[in-house]
Each structure stands twice: as C-alpha cells, then as structure tokens.
Phi, psi and omega in degrees: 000314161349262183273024139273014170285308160313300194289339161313276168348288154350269193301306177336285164328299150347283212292281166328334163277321185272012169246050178237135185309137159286190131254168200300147152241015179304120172124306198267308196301171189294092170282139180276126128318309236202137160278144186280176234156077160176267200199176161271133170224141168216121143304309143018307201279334206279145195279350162224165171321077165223050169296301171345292194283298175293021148264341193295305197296301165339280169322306179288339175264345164093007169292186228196339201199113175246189171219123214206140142112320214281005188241350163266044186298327168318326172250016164267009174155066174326319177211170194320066203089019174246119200254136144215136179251350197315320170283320157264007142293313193298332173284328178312302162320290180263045202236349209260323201286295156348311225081001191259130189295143179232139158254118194271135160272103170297135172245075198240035172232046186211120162264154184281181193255355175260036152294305191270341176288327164304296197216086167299352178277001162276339168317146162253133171258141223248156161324322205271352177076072165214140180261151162267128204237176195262129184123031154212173194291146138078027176245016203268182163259097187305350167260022197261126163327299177305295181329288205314302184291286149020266178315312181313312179321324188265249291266331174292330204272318149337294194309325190273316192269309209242338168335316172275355206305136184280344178285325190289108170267020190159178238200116158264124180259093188071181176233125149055048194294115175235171187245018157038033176053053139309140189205326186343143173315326175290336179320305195282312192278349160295312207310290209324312184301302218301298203273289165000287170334308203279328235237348190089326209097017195233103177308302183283335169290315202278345184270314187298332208278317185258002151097021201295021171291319184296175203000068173032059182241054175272106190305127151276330175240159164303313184295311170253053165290168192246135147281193168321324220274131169095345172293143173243339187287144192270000164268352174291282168347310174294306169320301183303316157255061137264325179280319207272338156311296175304336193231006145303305199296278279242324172296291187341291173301342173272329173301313187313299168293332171309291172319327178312312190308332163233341178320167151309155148294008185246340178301068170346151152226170168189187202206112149313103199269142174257158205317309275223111228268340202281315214275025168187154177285106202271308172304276164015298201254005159279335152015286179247024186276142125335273205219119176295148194223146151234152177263127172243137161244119164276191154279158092322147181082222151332302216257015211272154180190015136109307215292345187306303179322299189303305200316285179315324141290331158283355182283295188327315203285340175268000173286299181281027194048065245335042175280162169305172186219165143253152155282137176235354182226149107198184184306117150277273193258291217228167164217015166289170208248357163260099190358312179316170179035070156258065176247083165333168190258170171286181185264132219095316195298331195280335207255312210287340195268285179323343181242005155288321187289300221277346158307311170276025175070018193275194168222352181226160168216147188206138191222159169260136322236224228253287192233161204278192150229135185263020179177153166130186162308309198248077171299311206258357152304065177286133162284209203288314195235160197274166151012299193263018177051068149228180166282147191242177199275335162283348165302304197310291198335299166330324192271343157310270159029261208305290206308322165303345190272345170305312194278277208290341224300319185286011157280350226238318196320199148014025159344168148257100153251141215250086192243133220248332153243156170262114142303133198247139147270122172216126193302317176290328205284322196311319176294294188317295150007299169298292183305285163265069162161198280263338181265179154268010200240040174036007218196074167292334219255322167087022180288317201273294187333307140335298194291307188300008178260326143299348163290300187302338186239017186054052152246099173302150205217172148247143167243115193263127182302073179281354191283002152232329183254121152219065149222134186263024170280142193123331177277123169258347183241138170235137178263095192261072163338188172290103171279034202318274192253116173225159168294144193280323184313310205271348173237059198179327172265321162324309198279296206302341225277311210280299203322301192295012194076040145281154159257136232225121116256147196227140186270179164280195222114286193282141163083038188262328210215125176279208200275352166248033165051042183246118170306125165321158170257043170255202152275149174288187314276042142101210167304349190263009185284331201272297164325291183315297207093045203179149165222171187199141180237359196225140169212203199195149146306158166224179119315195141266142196233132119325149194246143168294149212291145188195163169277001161319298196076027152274157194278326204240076200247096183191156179216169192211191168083255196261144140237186186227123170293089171277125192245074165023113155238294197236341179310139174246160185241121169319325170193130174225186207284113173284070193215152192286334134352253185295337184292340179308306173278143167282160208235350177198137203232162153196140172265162180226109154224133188070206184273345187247168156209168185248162198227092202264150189227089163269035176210170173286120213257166154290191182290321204274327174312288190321323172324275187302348174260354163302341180262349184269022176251305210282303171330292200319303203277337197088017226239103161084003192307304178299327182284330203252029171254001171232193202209158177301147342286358148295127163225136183248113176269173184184140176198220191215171229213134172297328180285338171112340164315120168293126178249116202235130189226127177256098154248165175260121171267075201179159174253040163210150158283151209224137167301128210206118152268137189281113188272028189240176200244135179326158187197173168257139153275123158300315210259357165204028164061003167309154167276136229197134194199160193263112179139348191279129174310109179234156175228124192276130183274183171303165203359060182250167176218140153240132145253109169248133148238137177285152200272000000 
C-alpha cells in the first residue's frame, strides 16, 4: 500500500510540474545571426584519444556546432552516486577554445547498467506481455519513481556543472522520447487516476461512452479496471494513446522545469521529435521549448526527393507557432543499423538536402553524426568522417557546405513562412484507424500520400495538429486525411471554414466516429451532412474499379480500396464508379456551401484523380499559380528574409538538368551573384539548387 502511495505521489508531482508556468523569454534566447552547421559528436566512442585531432578536422571543415553528453550517463555515473565529469569538461573546454558552440543533452533515455541491475522495476514491462531487459536504449518505465528521482539527479548535477559554461548555448532534453508499449503497474495505474480524471468518477458514463456492455466487459468498481493488455475494446485502446502522449509531453515538460531552474536567459532548450508524428502530444510538449528540433533521415540516391524534410518541417513549424527549427539528426553517408542498405548519398546531394531544411524554415543542420563507429548497434550509421578517421568524400562536401553557408548564411536564417493551405492531422484518426482497419497494409490514414500530391505539384502547406489546435485562420484551402474520430465541435468549425468562404478537400471516413471512437448512431456523416451535401448508410470494400468519363481529366481514372454509397441532397457529383453495382452512387462529391465548398472522395482515388481535385480546390483561391506550371522533380519553396525580402529556392531532384523560366520580380541569385529578372531561362543542374532572393 505504500508504495503505490509513493508512486500516486509521484505521478501527482510529475504532473503539477510539468504544468508549471515559464515566464515569456522573447526577445532573450540565442538568436542565429548565421545558420549552424555541423554534428553529434561523442568522443566516448572513438576507439583512441583524438578529440584533439577531430577539432582540428572540424575546424577545417567550417563545423560550428556540435550536440553531445545525451547517450551517457554510464560514464556521468558509473555506480550509484559516483558523478564524473572530467571527461566532459575537457571536451566542453576545447570545443569553447575552438569556437565551437555546444548543445548538452539530459541523458536519460540510456540508463546505466548498475541501475537496471539495482532496481529491475524500472526496466519496462510492454503492452505485449513482454519484459524489457538491459542492453538497449529506451527500456525503462517513464513512470517508475526510482527512474524519475534518478533522473532528476543527473540533469541537476549536468546543470550545476555546465549551465554557465560559455560554450553552451543550449539543452537537448532527453532523445526521440516514445513511450515503446509501457504497461508497469505504475504505468497502468497513472492510465487510471487519468481516466478517473476525464471521466469524473463516474463509472456508468464510462461504460455508456466506450460502449463496455459489449461482451460484458463493463467495469462496475475502480479495483477491476483492466490493464492493456489483451484489450480489443477501441475506445479503450484510443484513450491509452492518448495517455501515452500525455505522459511523453508531460516527462518533457518536467526535465525542462528542471533545466529552467538553471539555464542562461540566451540559452534554448528543445527536445528532438522524431518524424513519425502520433507518439506525443507535440503541442504539449513544445510548451516551453524555444525552438522545436527533429531527426530526419531521408531518402538517398535515387530515390532523394526533398519530401521527408519538407513533410516533417510543416508539421514542427506551426506546433511552434510558425517559429524556426533545428535540425539535431539526419543522413552524413549512410543511416542502416546494418551493412544492408548502404546508400550514400550522391555528390551534391548532401549539399542539395541542407538547403532543403533551411527552405523549410530550419536554422541549424546537424547529421549523425561526426565519425563512423567501429561497434555498437548503429555501426553502419557513417558519419562526416568513415571508419578509417580520415575525411571522406562526404567530409569534403561538407567542408563546401560550410564555406558557402559562411558567405551567404545570414540571408537563409529566420525565413518567415506564410502558406494558405493546411493539412489538418490527427492523432485520434491515425489510431483509430489502426484499431479498426479498412486495409490490409496497416497504413488507413493516408497523410503522407496525401501530403505528396501537394508536395509534388508545389503546393506548400502547414500541417496542423488538430487534436489540439483547431483554428484555421489565415487558410484559405484545407486538405483532410480520413477524419475518422473528431469532435462534433471540430467538424462544425470545418463547416463554418467552408461556410465563411475556404475550400474544403476531404477524405472518406470522415466525421464517421466520435472522440471515444463510438459510431456516431446517426446518418452518416453525421455533422458533417449540410457541408457535404449527401448522406450515405452503406460503404463496401473494392479493387480497383474505373471511374465512368468525368470532368476530373485523369489519365489514370479509377479509385480503389474502399467505397461509400453516396446519396446527394445537395452536393453534385463529380464521378462515379463504372460498375454495374457500385455506379449506382457517385463516388466522389463536391458541394458549393455558403461561399466555399468541400469536395469529397468517398473512395480512394488514384494519385493523379487526388492531384487534380486538390488543384481545383487550389485554383478556386489563385493560390501558388506560377510555381504549379512545373511538377516534382522541380520543387519550389518560398518565405521572407528577417529583412522582409521574398526568398526564393528551385531544386531539381533529378540526375539531368532541367529547365525553369524564373516566375519571380527581379532578385539576386546567392550562390553565383547572378542577376535574375522574371521570364528568364535558368537551368537547375542536377540535385542542384537556385536561391534567389528579391530586391
């Protein structure tokens, strides 16, 4: 009884903290003058003494920045209260000597090993009934006590040592923090007090909400709530990620107040979020951050095509209010954790990708990492320099890189971007989804596919987070994955978006399941009928079905997968199914309501259908008309300049040079001092880039 008393406590502590006010630092945090530019570093790793000698090489390559300190705590605290730093002053010290700037790592998502051997309840045991054992990154329980008081311990004792350091301009707070199918009991018993929270205490809502009558798994007392494991009901299942969200932002937010208590005012913190957007409540947990930072690995080769970067940057920059980012990961040579796949990038590409972040608004790049590793897990993760410590043909690049970002760089910094349409995201539909569904290739929610039909034809977009933020002013177009579970609230401010004059494309799906992933009991879709124009009671699996001859004009005019029986009231339709069946309904609608209208795909369309009804949405607005007279692999970005100057970048994804009339008001070309005038022939080289900015 104790000690689930303690851990109540805990968890209490936890929460309250991590809800504790910042006061505003606008104005005070470290501004790039210059973009940073450079690695993950660990000396640690190296199989001899050469910190010396990789500042030398640093220094000659023009890095700027490294990121250190976040994968060791084993040697910040070999055994239980024995602290050493000796080692990481000297290095903090001579990267200070150097010039070179350091970003500190809290290092609490590698526990040392007489940790796990001392107090095995901090190990995590997973949803999956499986225990975690020691000897990988990332095994702990974020809700274990022991873990927590632990952690605080070392980030105070970092903090205390290094907060004043002059090298340090910043604080990475834990790495690429997920919650890996925690289940522990304290774990499971935070679910409860949470849903307890939500729920009032009140048992009979939650069995009326999630619907627990079906096969009698309806709790009557709090003592036989159930953990994950083994569950099938889907509103339990939504709840739990959601809890798991919650108690990433909220372990974020508590390292952060810990750090508050001592950073510098010019000092940042941030917390690298990996691409893959569902596992944390990202608005949350950006809360007290400075500058959101991400790991990107991109494609290579062949296959590089800009879009991971773009993708992953529209989401972070509207999460920050449309602040700058960092980069803190991506691909140097290679990024498998295996021989397999080893595909450097080509010569250019390393250069043509660094101004792909800084397109997209970042301010810093940084790659994993610094020297290759000659052991561990991500052996075959190459760095700046290979194996053999020596520079590499990727070093070099780098060391161009740099010199160009010296001459040009304080033009690049702090963009502004202003983009008029939104990809709305969500986190519940992405789950729910999962949980129920409609394909077999696990992957219903259709974001990234979606996003590359607007990427691919230059239409820049912000991707909005809706499971929290739902105001779309400033958007004249919204773009809608399967919106499978929204709030009657959220699709009622969609219909006024439309009302007030936005344009609307929308998937099937949507507004089908509310916020416990409980089918609306109405007609479909529900709030979303007056907007739509249509109701529908029926849908079906398919193939692929043709579409009968329509005014879409795709070459490729067929849709597949899912379809929805759509029955008009006021919506016209646009395409239907060339089948003796399914042709009874249109398959895709558009509506005119209020001043705008929405446009619906009750099937899955093909890429090229999905292209053209996003542009006849796109159209509607004027929106981006000179960039979208070309297609991938020309891609166009655009923003403002801290000076107020349009800034503009045209690559070539492609291995042929490609031809472009430049469609912008006279500018300077940066990067070869050209003169630039609008109507003028430029030829983008291969995995090249042009910047121009206008005068």
């Amino acid at each position: 009884m104790k000690s689930r008393i303690a851990i109540l406590l805990l968890f209490s502590m936890f929460v309250v903290s991590s809800q504790a006010s910042t006061p505003s630092r606008e104005g005070k945090i470290y501004h790039f003058s210059h973009p940073l530019y450079g690695a993950a570093y660990y000396a640690e790793y190296a199989p001899t003494d050469r910190l010396d000698e990789d500042i030398r090489l640093m220094k000659e390559a023009g890095l700027n920045v490294v990121r250190i300190g976040e994968s060791t705590w084993s040697l910040f605290e070999p055994q239980d209260g024995q602290f050493e730093f000796a080692w990481m002053d000297r290095i903090i010290d001579h990267m200070h000597k150097a010039g070179i700037k350091v970003i500190l790592g809290t290092p609490t998502y590698s526990i040392p090993a007489w940790m796990a051997a001392e107090h095995p309840e901090v190990l995590a045991h997973t949803t999956k009934d499986e225990q975690r054992y020691y000897g990988m990154r990332q095994n702990m329980d974020l809700k274990n006590p022991t873990y927590l008081r632990y952690s605080e311990r070392i980030i105070r004792k970092l903090m205390e040592r290094y907060a004043k350091h002059p090298a340090v301009i910043g604080y990475q707070v834990d790495n690429e923090a997920d919650s890996r199918f925690i289940d522990n009991k304290d774990y499971f018993e935070g679910f409860k007090q949470y849903i307890r929270d939500e729920f009032n205490d009140d048992l009979k809502e939650l069995n009326r909400r999630w619907g627990l009558n079906f096969w009698g798994m309806n709790i009557n007392k709090w003592d036989d709530f159930y953990d994950r494991k083994g569950v099938t009901n889907p509103s339990y299942k939504i709840w739990w990620e959601r809890w798991n969200r919650k108690v990433l932002a909220d372990f974020i937010n508590w390292q952060i107040d810990i750090v508050n208590e001592y950073r510098r005012p010019e000092q940042f913190v941030m917390h690298c979020f990996m691409p893959y957007l569902f596992s944390m409540d990202q608005v949350e947990a950006f809360r007290q951050m400075d500058y959101p930072a991400v790991n990107i690995y991109y494609d290579r080769q062949d296959r590089q095509d800009g879009m991971k970067i773009a993708y992953f940057a529209d989401f972070v920059r509207p999460i920050a209010n449309n602040h700058n980012f960092i980069c803190t990961e991506t691909t140097a040579q290679t990024s498998s954790s295996s021989s397999r796949y080893q595909n450097p990038p080509y010569d250019g590409q390393l250069r043509q990708n660094m101004y792909a972040f800084f397109a997209n608004g970042a301010n810093m790049v940084a790659y994993w990492h610094w020297a290759s590793n000659h052991y561990g897990a991500e052996t075959y993760c190459r760095g700046l320099i290979g194996h053999d410590q020596l520079p590499s043909r990727v070093y070099y690049e780098f060391q161009r890189n740099a010199a160009e970002l010296e001459r040009i760089g304080s033009q690049l910094v702090n963009i502004k971007k202003r983009n008029r349409v939104a990809m709305l995201f969500s986190h519940d539909s992405k789950y729910g989804l999962e949980f129920m569904p409609y394909t077999d290739n696990n992957y219903d929610y259709q974001d990234y596919m979606i996003y590359e039909a607007l990427y691919k034809q230059n239409i820049e977009c912000d991707i909005l987070s809706v499971d929290k933020r739902q105001d779309f002013t400033g958007y004249d177009v919204l773009i809608i994955p399967p919106l499978y579970i929204a709030s009657d609230e959220l699709l009622l401010k969609i219909s006024e978006f439309v009302r007030q004059g936005g344009e609307v494309v929308m998937c099937w799906k949507s507004g089908y399941a509310d916020l416990d992933s409980y089918v609306r009991p109405v007609v479909a879709p529900g709030p979303l009928t007056d907007v739509c124009g249509f109701t529908y009671n029926e849908y079906s699996t398919i193939g692929t079905l043709p579409l009968k001859p329509n005014a879409i004009g795709a070459t490729d005019n067929t849709v597949s997968t899912w379809i929805e029986f759509l029955r008009p009231t006021m919506a016209t339709p646009l395409a239907y199914a060339d089948h003796p069946f399914f042709g009874q309904w249109p398959c895709i609608t558009e509506n005119s309501y209020g001043r705008g209208h929405l446009i619906y795909m009750g099937a899955i369309p093909s890429k090229d259908i999905l292209r053209r009804l996003i542009n006849r949405a796109v159209d509607r607005k004027g929106i981006l008309q000179a960039e979208r007279q070309y297609q991938f692999p020309i891609i166009f970005r655009s923003g403002t300049t801290e000076k107020g100057h349009p800034i503009h970048y045209i690559f070539n994804f492609s291995a042929e040079p490609v031809s472009v009339t430049y469609p912008y008001s006279s500018s300077n070309s940066l990067l070869d001092s050209a003169k630039l005038s609008r109507g003028q022939n430029l030829t983008v080289e291969p995995w090249g880039v042009v910047i121009a900015v206008e005068k």
